[in-house]
GUVO-55546 format. One record per residue: residue number from 1; residue in three letters; z, x, y of N, C-alpha, C in turn. Coordinates in Angstrom, 3 decimals. Layout:
k|r|n_pz|n_px|n_py|ca_pz|ca_px|ca_py|c_pz|c_px|c_py
NUM|ALA|Z|X|Y|Z|X|Y|Z|X|Y
...
This chain:
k|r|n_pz|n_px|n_py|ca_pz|ca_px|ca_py|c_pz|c_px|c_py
1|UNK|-10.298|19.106|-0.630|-9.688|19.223|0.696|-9.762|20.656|1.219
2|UNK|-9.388|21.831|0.027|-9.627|23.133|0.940|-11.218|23.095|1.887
3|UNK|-12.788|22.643|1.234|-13.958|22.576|1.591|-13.467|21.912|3.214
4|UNK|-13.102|20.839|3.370|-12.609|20.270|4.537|-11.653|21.209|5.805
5|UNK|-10.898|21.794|5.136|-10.311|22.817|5.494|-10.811|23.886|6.209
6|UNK|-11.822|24.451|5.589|-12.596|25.245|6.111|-13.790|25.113|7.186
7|UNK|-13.772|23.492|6.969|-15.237|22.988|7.855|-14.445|23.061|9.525
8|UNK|-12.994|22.523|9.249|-12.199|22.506|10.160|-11.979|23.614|10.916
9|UNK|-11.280|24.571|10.493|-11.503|25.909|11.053|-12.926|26.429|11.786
10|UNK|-13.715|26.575|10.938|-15.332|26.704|12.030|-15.388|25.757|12.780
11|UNK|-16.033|24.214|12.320|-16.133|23.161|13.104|-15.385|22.455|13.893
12|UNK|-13.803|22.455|13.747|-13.113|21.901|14.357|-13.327|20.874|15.500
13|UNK|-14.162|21.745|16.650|-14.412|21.315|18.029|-15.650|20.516|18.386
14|UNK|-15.980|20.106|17.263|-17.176|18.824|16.942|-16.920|17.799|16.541
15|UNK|-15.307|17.591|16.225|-15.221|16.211|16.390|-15.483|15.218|17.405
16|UNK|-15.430|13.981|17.042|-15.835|13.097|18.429|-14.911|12.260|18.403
17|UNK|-13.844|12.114|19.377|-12.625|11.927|19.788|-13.004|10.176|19.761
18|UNK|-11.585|9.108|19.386|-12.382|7.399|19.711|-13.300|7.101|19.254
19|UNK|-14.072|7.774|18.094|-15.194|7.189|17.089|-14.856|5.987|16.844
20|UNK|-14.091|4.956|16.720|-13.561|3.734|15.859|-13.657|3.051|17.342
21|UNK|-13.118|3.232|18.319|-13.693|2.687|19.538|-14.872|2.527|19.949
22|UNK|-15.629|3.533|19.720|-17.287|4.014|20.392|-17.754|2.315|19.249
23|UNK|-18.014|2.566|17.743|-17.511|1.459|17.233|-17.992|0.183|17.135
24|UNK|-16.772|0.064|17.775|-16.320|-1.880|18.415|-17.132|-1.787|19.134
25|UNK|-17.016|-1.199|20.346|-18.300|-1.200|21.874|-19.347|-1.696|21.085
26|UNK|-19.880|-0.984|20.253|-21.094|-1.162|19.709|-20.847|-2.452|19.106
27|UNK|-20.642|-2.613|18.328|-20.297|-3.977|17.250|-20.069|-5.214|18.472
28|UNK|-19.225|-5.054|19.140|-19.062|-6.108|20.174|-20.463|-6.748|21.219
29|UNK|-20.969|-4.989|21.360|-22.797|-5.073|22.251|-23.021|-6.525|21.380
30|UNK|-23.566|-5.905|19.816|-25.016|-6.532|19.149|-24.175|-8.185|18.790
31|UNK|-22.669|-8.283|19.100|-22.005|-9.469|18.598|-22.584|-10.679|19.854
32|UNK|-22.817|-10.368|21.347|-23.053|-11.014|21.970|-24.522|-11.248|22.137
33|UNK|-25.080|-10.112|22.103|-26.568|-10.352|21.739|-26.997|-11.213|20.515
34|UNK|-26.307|-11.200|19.701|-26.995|-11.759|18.103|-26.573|-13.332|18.425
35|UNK|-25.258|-13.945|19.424|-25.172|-15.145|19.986|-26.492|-15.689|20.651
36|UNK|-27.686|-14.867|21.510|-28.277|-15.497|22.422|-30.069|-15.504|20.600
37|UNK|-29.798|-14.371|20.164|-30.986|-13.900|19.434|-30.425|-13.717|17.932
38|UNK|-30.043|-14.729|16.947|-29.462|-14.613|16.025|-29.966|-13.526|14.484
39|UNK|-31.538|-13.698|15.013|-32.295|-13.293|14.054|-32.296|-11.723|14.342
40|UNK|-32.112|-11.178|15.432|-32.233|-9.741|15.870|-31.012|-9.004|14.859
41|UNK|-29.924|-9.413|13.856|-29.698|-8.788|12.875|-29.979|-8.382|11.785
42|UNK|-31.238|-9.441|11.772|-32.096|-8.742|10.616|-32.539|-7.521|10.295
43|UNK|-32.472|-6.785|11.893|-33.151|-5.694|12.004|-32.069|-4.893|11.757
44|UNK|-30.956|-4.605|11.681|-29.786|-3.962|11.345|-29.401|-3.403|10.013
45|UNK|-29.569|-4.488|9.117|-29.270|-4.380|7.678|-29.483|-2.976|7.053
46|UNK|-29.316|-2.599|6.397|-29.640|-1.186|5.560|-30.447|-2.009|4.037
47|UNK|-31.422|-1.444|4.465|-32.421|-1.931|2.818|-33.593|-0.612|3.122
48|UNK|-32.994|0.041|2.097|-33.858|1.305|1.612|-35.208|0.987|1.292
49|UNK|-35.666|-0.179|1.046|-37.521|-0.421|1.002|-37.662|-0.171|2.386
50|UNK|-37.102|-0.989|3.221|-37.854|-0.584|4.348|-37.777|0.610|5.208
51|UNK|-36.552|1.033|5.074|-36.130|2.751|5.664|-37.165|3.524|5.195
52|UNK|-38.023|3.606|4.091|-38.978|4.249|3.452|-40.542|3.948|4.140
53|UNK|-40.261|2.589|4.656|-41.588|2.386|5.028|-41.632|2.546|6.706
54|UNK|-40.563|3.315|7.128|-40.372|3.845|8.230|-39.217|2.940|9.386
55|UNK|-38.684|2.526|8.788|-37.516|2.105|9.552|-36.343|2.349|9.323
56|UNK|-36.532|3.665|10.112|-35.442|4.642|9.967|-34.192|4.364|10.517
57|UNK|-34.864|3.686|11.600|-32.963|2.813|12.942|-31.528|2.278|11.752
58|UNK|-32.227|2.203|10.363|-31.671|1.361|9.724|-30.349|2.086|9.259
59|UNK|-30.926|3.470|9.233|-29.649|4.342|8.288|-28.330|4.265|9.379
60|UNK|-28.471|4.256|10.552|-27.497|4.215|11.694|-27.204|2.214|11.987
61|UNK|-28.350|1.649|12.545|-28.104|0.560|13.030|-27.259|-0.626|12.525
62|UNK|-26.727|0.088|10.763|-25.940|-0.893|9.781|-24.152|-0.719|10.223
63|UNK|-24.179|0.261|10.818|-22.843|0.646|10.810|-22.308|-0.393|12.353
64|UNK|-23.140|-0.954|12.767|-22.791|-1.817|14.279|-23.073|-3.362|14.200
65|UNK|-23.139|-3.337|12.830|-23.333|-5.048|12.489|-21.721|-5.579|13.329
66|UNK|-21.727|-6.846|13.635|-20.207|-6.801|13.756|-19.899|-8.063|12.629
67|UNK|-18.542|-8.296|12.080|-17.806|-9.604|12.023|-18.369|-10.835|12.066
68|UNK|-19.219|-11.350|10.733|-19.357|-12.761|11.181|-18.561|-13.699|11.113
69|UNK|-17.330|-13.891|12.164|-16.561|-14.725|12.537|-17.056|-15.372|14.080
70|UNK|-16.010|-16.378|13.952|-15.902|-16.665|15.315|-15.110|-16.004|16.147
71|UNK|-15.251|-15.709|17.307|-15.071|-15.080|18.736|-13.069|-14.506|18.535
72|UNK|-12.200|-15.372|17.456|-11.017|-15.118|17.475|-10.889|-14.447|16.591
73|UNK|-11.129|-14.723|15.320|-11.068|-13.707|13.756|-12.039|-12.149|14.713
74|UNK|-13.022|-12.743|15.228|-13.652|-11.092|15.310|-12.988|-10.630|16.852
75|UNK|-12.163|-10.729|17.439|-10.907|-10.600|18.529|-10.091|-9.779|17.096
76|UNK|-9.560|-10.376|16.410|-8.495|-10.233|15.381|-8.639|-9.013|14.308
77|UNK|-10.096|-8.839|14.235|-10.649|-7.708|13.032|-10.923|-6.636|13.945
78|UNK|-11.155|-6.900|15.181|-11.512|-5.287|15.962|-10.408|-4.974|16.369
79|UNK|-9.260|-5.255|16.636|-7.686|-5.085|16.810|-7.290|-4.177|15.997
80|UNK|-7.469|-5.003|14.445|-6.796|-4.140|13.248|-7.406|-2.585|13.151
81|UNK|-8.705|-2.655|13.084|-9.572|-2.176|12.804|-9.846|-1.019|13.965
82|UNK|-9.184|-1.213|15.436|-8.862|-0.277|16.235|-7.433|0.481|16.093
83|UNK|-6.329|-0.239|15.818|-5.326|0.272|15.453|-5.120|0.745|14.408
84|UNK|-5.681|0.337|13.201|-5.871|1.259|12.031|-6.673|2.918|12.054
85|UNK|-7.930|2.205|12.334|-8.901|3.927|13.104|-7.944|4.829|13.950
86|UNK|-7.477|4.279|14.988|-6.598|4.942|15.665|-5.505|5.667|15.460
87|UNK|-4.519|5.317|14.284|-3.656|5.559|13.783|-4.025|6.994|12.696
88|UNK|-5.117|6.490|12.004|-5.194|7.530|11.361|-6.402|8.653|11.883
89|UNK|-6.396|8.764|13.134|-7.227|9.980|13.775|-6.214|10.863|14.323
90|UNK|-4.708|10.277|14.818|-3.730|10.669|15.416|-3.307|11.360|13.984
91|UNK|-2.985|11.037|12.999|-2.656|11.423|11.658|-3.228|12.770|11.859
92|UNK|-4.394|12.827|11.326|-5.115|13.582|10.534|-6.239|14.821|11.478
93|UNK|-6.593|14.046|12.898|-6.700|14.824|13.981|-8.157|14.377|13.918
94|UNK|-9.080|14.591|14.968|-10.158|14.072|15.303|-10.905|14.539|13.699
95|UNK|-11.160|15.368|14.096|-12.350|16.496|12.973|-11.964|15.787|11.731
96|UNK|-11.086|15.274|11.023|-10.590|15.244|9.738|-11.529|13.668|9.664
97|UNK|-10.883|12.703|10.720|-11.084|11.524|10.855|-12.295|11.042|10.773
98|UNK|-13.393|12.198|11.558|-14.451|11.957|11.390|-14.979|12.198|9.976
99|UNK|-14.279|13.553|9.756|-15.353|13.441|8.262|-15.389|12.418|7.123
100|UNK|-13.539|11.778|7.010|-13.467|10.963|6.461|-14.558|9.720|6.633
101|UNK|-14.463|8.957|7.687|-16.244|8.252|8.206|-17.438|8.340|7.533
102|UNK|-17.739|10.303|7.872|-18.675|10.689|7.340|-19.232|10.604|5.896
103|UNK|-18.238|10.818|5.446|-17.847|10.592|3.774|-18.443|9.435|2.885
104|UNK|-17.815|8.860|4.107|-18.026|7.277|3.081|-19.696|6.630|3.953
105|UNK|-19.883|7.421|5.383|-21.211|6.669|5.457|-22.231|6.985|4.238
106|UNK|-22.194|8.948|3.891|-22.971|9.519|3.716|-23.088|8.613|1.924
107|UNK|-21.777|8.361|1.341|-21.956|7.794|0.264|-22.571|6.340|0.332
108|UNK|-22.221|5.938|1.151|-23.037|4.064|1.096|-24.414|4.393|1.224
109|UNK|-24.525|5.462|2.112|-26.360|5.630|2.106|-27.030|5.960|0.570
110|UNK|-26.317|6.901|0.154|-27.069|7.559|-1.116|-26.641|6.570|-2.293
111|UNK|-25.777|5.296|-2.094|-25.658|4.126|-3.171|-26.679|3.159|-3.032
112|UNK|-26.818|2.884|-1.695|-27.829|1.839|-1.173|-29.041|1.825|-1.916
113|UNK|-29.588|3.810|-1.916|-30.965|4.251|-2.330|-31.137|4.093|-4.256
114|UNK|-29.939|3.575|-4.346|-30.118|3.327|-5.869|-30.754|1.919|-6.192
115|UNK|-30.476|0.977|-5.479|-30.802|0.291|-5.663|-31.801|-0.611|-3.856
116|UNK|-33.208|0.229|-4.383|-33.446|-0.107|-2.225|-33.581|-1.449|-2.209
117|UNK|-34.401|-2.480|-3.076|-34.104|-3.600|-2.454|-33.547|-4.455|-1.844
118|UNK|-31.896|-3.984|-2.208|-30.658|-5.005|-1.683|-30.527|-4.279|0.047
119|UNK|-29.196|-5.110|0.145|-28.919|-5.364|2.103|-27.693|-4.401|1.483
120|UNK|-27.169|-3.199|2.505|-26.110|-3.368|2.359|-25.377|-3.044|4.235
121|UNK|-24.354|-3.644|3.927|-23.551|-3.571|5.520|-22.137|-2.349|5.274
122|UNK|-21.700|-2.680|6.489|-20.697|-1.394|6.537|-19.305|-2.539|6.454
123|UNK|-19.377|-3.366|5.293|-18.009|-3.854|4.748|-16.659|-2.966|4.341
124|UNK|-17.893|-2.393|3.246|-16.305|-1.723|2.659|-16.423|-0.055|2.976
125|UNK|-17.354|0.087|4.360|-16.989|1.497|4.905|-15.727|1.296|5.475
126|UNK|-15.744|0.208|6.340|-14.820|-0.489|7.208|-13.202|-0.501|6.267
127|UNK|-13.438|-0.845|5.065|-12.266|-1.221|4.268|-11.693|-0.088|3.822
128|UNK|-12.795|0.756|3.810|-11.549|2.396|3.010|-10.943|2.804|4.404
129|UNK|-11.064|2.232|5.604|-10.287|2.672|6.971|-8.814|2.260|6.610
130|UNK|-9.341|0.512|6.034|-8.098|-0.103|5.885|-6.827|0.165|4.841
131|UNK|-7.765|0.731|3.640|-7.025|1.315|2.088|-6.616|2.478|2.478
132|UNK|-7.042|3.236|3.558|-6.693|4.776|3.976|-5.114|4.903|5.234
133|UNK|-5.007|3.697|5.887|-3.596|3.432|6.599|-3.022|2.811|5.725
134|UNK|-3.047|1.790|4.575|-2.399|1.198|4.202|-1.526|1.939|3.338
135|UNK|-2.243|2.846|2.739|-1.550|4.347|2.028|-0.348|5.460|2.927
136|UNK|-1.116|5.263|3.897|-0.220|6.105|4.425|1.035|5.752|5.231
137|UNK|0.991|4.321|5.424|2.065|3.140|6.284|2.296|2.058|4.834
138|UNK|2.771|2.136|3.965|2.568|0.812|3.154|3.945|-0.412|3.631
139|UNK|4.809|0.139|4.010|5.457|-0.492|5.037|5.869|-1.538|6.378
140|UNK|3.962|-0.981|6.974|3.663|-1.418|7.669|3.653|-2.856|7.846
141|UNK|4.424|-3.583|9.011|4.421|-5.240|9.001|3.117|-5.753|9.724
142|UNK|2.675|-6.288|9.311|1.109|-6.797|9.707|1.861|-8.199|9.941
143|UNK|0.967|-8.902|11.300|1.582|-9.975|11.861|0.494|-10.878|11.690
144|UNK|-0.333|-11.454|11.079|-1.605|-11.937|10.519|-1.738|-13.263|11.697
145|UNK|-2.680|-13.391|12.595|-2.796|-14.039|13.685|-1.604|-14.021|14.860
146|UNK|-0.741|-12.469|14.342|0.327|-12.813|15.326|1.734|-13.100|15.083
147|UNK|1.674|-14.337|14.188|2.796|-15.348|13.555|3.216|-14.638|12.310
148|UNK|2.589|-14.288|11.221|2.886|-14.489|9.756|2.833|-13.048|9.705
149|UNK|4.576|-12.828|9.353|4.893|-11.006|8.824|4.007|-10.908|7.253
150|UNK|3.566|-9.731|7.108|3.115|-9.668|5.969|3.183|-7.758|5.697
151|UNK|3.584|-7.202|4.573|3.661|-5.871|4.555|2.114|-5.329|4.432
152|UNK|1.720|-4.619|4.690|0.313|-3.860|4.580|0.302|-3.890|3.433
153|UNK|0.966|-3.313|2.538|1.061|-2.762|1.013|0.340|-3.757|0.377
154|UNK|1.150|-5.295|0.071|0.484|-6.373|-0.078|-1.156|-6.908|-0.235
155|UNK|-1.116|-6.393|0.960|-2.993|-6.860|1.282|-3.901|-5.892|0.814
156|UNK|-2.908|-4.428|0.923|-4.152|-3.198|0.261|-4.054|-3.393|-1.152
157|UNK|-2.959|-4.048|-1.849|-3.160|-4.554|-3.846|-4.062|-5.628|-3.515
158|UNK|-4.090|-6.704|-2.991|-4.907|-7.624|-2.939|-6.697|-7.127|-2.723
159|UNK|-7.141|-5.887|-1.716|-8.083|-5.344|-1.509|-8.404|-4.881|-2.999
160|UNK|-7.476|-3.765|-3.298|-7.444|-3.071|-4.997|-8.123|-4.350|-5.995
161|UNK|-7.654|-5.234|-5.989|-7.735|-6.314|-6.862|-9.086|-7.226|-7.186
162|UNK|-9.691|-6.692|-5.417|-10.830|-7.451|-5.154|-11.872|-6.845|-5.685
163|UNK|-11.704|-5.226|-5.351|-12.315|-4.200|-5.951|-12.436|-4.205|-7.422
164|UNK|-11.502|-4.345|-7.911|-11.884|-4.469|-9.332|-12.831|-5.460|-10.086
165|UNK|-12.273|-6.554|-9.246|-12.805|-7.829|-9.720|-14.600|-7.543|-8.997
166|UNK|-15.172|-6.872|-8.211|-16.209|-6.605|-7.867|-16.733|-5.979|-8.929
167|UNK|-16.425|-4.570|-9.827|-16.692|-3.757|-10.748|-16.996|-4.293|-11.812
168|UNK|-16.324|-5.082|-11.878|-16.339|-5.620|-12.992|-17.431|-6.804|-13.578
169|UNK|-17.106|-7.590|-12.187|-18.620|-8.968|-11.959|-19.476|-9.148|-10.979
170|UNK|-19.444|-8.248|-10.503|-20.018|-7.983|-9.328|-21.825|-7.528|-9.693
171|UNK|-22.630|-7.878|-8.779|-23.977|-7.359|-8.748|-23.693|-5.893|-8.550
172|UNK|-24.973|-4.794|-9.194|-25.231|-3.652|-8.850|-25.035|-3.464|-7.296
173|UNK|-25.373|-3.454|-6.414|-25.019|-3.262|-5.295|-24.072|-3.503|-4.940
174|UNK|-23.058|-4.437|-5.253|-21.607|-4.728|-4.921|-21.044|-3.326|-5.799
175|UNK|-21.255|-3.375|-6.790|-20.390|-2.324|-7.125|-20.543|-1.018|-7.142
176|UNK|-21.980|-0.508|-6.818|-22.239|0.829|-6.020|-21.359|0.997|-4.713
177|UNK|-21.441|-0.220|-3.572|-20.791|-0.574|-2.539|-19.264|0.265|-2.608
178|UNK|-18.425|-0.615|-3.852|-17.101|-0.333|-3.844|-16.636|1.109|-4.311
179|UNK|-17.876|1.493|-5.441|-17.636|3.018|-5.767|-17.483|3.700|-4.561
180|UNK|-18.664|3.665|-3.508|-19.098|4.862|-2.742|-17.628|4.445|-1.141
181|UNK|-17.524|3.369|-0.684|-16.277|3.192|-0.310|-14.961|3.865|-0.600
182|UNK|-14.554|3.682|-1.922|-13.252|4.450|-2.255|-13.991|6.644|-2.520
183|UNK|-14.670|7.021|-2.281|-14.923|8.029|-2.943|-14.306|8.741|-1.645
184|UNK|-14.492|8.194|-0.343|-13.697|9.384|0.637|-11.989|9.226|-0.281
185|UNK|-11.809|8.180|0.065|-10.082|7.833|-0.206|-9.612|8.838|-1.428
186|UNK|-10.616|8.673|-2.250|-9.901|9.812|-3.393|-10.037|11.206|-2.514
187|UNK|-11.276|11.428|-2.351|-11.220|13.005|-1.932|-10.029|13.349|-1.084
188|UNK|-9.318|12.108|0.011|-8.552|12.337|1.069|-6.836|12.644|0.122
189|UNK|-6.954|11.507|-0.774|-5.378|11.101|-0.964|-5.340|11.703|-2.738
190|UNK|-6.268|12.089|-3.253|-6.127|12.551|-4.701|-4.831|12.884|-5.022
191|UNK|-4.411|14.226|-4.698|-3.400|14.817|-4.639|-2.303|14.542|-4.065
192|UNK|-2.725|13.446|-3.224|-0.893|12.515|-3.089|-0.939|11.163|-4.334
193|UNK|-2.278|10.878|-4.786|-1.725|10.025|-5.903|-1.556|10.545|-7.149
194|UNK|-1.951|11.536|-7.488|-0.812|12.271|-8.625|0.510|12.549|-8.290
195|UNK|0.756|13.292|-7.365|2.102|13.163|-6.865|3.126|12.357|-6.895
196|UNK|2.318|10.953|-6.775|2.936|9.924|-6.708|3.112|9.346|-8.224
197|UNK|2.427|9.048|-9.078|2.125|9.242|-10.269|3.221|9.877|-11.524
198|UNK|2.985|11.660|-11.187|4.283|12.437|-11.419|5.500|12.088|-11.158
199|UNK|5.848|11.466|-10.320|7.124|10.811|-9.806|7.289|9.864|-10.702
200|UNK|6.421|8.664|-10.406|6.702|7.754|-11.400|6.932|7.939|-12.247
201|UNK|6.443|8.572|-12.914|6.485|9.011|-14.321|8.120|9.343|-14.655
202|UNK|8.184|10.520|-14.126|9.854|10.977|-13.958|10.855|9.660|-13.789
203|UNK|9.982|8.715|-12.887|11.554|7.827|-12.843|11.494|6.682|-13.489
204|UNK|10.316|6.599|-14.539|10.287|5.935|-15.555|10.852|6.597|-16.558
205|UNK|11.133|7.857|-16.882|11.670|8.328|-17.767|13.198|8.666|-18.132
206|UNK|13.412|8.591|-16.678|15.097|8.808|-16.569|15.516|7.483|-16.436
207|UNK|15.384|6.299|-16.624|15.446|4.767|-16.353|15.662|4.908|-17.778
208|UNK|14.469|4.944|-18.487|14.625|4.719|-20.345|15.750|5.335|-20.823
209|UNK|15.936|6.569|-20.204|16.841|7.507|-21.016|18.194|7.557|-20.617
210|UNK|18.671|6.943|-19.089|19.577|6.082|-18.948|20.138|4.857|-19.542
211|UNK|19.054|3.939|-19.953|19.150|2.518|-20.984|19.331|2.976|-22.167
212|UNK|18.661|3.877|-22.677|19.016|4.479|-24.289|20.437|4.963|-24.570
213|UNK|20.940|5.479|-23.353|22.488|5.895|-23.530|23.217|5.082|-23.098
214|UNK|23.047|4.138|-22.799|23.925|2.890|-22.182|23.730|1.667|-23.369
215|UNK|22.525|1.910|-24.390|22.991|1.209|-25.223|23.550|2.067|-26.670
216|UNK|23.612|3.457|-26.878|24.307|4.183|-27.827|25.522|4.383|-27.246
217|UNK|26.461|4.328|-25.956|27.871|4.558|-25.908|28.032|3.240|-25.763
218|UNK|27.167|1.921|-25.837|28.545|0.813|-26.426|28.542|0.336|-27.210
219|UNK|29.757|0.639|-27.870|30.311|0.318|-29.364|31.585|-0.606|-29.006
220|UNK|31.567|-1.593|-30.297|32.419|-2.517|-30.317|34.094|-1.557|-30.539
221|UNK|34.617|-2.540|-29.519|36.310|-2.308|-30.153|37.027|-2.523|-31.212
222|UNK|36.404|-4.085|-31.111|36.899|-4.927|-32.472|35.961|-5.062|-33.493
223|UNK|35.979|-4.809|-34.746|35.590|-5.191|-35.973|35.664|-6.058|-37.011
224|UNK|35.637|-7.177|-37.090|36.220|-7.737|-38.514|35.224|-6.773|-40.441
225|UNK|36.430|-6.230|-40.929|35.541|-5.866|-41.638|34.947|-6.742|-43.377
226|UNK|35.404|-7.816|-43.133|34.775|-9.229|-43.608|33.564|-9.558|-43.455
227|UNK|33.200|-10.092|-42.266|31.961|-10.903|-41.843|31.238|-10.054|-41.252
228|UNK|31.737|-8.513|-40.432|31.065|-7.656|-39.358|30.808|-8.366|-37.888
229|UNK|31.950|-9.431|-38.020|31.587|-9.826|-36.437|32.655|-8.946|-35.473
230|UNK|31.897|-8.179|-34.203|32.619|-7.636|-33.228|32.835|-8.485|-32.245
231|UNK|33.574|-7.586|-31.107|33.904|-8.432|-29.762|32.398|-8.400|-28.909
232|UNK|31.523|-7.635|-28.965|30.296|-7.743|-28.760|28.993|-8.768|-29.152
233|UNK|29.250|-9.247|-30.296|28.518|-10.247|-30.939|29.230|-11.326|-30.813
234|UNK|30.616|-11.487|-30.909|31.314|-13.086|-30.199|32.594|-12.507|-29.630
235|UNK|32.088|-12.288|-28.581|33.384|-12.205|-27.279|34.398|-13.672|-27.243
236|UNK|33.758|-14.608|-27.442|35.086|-15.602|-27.822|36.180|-15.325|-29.076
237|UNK|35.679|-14.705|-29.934|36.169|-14.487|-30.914|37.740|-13.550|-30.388
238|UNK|38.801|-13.955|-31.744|39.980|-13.347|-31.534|40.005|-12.407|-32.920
239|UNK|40.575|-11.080|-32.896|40.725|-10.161|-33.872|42.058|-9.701|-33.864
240|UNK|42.122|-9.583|-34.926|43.838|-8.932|-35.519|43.359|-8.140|-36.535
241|UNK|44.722|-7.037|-36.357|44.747|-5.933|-37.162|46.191|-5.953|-38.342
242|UNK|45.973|-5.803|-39.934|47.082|-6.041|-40.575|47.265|-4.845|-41.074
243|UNK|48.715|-4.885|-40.834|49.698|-3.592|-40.735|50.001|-3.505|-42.377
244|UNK|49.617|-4.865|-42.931|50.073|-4.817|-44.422|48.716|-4.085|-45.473
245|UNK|47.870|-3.665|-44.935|46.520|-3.376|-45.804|46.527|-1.788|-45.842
246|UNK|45.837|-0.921|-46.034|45.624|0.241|-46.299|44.479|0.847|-44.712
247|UNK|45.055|1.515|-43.832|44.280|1.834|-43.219|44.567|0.959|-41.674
248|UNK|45.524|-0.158|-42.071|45.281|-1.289|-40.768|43.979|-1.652|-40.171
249|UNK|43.248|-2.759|-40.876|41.827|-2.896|-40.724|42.310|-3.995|-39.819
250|UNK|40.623|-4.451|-39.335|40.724|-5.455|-38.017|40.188|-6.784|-39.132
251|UNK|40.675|-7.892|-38.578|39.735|-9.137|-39.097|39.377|-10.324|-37.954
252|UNK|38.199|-10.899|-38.050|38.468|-11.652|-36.946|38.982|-12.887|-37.588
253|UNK|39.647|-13.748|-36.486|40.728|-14.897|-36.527|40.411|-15.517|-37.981
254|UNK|39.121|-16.157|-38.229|39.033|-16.607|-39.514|38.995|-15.853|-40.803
255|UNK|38.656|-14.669|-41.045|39.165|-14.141|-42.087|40.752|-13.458|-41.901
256|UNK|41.350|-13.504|-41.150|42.883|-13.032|-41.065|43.737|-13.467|-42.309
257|UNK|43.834|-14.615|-42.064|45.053|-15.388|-43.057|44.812|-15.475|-44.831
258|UNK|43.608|-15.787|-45.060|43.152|-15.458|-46.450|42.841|-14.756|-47.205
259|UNK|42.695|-13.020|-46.785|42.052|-12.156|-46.550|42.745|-11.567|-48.044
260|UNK|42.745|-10.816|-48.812|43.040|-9.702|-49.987|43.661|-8.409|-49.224
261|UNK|44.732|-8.416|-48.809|45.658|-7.092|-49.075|44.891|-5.525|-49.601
262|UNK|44.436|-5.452|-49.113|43.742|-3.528|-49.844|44.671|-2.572|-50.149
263|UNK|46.165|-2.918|-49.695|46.611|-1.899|-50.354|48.087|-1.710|-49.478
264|UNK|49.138|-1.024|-49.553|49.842|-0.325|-48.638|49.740|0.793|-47.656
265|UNK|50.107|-0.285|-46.211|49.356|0.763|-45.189|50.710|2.248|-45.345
266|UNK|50.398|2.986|-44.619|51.502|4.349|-44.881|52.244|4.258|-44.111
């Protein structure tokens, strides 16, 4: 972040203000066009064989694929996906916002080239937008078509989850995909998830060490010193203490009456 820092200070005034808007425009253009000419997305895709063999449009033209939904889900994903962008440019300030973008385009490109045969789209560029508010709002009530409250937090473990499960079984390109996606998010939030981390830690530790002393200061009242049953191990239980023994020991109810005398109490 200091490197960022500094780009800021010189560069500052090269951000480009509504990038996440500029965007949609775009995504929305090729969404109505690809209705009349379905096949004209072919030409979009990012596949490093052919960027090499001179189709260069490709390194840019992937980032304006839009949503293959229908006309309401992709209404519904450029919403989020404007209010999320939006939210965190106001955060973090144009210049920051962009680089974050930058970050993760510049990494999907140089993952893609690992493997050029495959397609890749701007899925999970799109998604570290979403893992990057959801961090910083986890609070946030998401109204899912409107109707159904749902906390942000929620859906960004569910994203986490998906991610893993990609890493794990996922094709090489899926999981280059998800690496180079989260690599802005660390660079951005590193140092708030140790932070966060450190904390935990601490209040996992004072939790234990609260329970550890909450179970060493309770000690039984009552004793029988017969059987060793306390008022802790049978709270139904009744205990008496005989004044006739040495010491006035406790017994519980059933050893009371039969019990051996130890001695004269003083």
């Amino acid at each position: 972040m200091k490197l960022i820092d500094k780009l800021e200070r010189r560069y500052g005034s090269w951000g480009v203000p509504n990038l996440t808007l500029v965007f949609i425009m775009a995504q929305v253009s090729v969404y109505i066009i690809s209705y009349a000419q379905p096949q004209i997305l072919n030409a979009f895709f990012l596949k490093p064989s052919l960027v090499l063999q001179g189709q260069v449009w490709r390194l840019l033209s992937f980032l304006v694929i839009p949503p293959f939904m229908n006309p309401i889900f992709a209404f519904f994903f450029w919403y989020l996906f404007y209010l999320m962008g939006n939210s965190l440019e106001h955060y973090w300030g144009t210049f920051r916002y962009n680089m974050y973008l930058l970050i993760g385009y510049l990494a999907t490109i140089v993952a893609s080239f690992i493997v050029p045969d495959a397609i890749s789209s701007n899925g999970f560029l799109q998604g570290s937008v979403f893992l990057a508010f959801a961090f910083l709002n986890p609070d946030f009530t998401l109204y899912i078509f409107f109707i159904l409250p749902v906390k942000i937090k929620w859906l960004a473990l569910i994203t986490w989850i998906f991610y893993a499960y990609t890493l794990i079984f996922g094709d090489w390109i899926s999981r280059l995909m998800v690496i180079s996606s989260v690599l802005n998010y660390l660079l951005f939030f590193w140092s708030d998830l140790k932070d966060r981390m450190r904390t935990g830690g601490r209040h996992m530790t004072s939790h234990a060490s609260r329970f550890s002393q909450t179970k060493v200061e309770k000690e039984p009242f009552h004793k029988c010193i017969i059987c060793g049953a306390t008022d802790l191990s049978h709270p139904d239980m009744d205990f008496r203490y005989c004044p006739q023994c040495s010491g006035t020991p406790g017994y519980c109810i059933d050893h009371l009456k039969d019990h051996i005398h130890t001695g004269t109490a003083n």
